[in-house]
Steps between C-alpha positions, in 0.01 A plus 500: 500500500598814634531811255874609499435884419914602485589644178409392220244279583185433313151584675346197659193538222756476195614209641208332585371577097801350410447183762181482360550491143820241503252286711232519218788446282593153640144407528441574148793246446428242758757552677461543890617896602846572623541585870511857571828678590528573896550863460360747211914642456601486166762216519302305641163587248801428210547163605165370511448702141759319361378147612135615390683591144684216455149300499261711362730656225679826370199696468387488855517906560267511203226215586526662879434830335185373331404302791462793718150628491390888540456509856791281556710775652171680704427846467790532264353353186190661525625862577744447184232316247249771604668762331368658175827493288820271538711835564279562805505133599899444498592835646254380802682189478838647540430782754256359741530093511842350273773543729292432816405173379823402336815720682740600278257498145456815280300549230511763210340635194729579243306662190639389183257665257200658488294188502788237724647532806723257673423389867797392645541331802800438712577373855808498745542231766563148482702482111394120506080572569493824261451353182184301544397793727493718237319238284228442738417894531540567097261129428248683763510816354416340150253282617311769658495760225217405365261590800597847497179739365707560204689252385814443272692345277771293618727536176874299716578394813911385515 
């Protein structure tokens, strides 16, 4: 499979993590993996989501989220776990890596009080895709707070 690198389209490593992770997913279930789409554009990467959901359930951003190891997306999930606060680690995340990896996604902190913030993460592109997107970079985020030197308390996610 050739990456298709027009607009909008995500980077090859995104979608192998993603590849991977449905594969696991189908293993897990006993279930033999679904073939891959011929080209990484989003149509295309919508249909075969939508077959993988339709087995594996609802939830799939989520349990792909989760499945996806630090290290999954290279250099990226090191350089963004191996900062020493979460404000450091998701302002490296949206300057240096987020929109390279997934064209089109944004990320901002919104402070709320004192003590909460909001992140809040959006994307343009493909309307159908976006959703479970968004999911997949918000379960990561979550799942990798914890490593950070200082963690925090995860008081929401919605």
């Amino acid at each position: 499979m050739q990456p298709d690198r027009t607009e909008h389209q995500l980077d090859p490593m995104v979608t192998a993590a993603v590849f991977g992770a449905i594969d696991r997913a189908f293993n897990r279930a006993g279930l033999p993996s679904l073939p891959r789409p011929a080209t990484t554009r989003l149509p295309d990467l919508y249909a075969y989501w939508l077959k993988a959901a339709a087995t594996l359930g609802e939830d799939l951003a989520l349990n792909v989220a989760s499945d996806i190891p630090v290290g999954g997306l290279g250099v990226v999930s090191y350089a963004v776990v191996s900062m020493p606060n979460l404000g450091e680690a998701l302002d490296t995340l949206a300057r240096d890596y987020l929109t390279k990896l997934i064209p089109g996604m944004s990320l901002r902190v919104v402070p709320v009080t004192r003590e909460h913030v909001e992140v809040r993460i959006s994307a343009e592109g493909d309307p159908a895709m976006t959703p479970y997107l968004e999911e997949i970079a918000l379960g990561m985020i979550v799942k990798h707070l914890p490593l950070l030197q200082s963690a925090i308390p995860i008081l929401a996610v919605s």
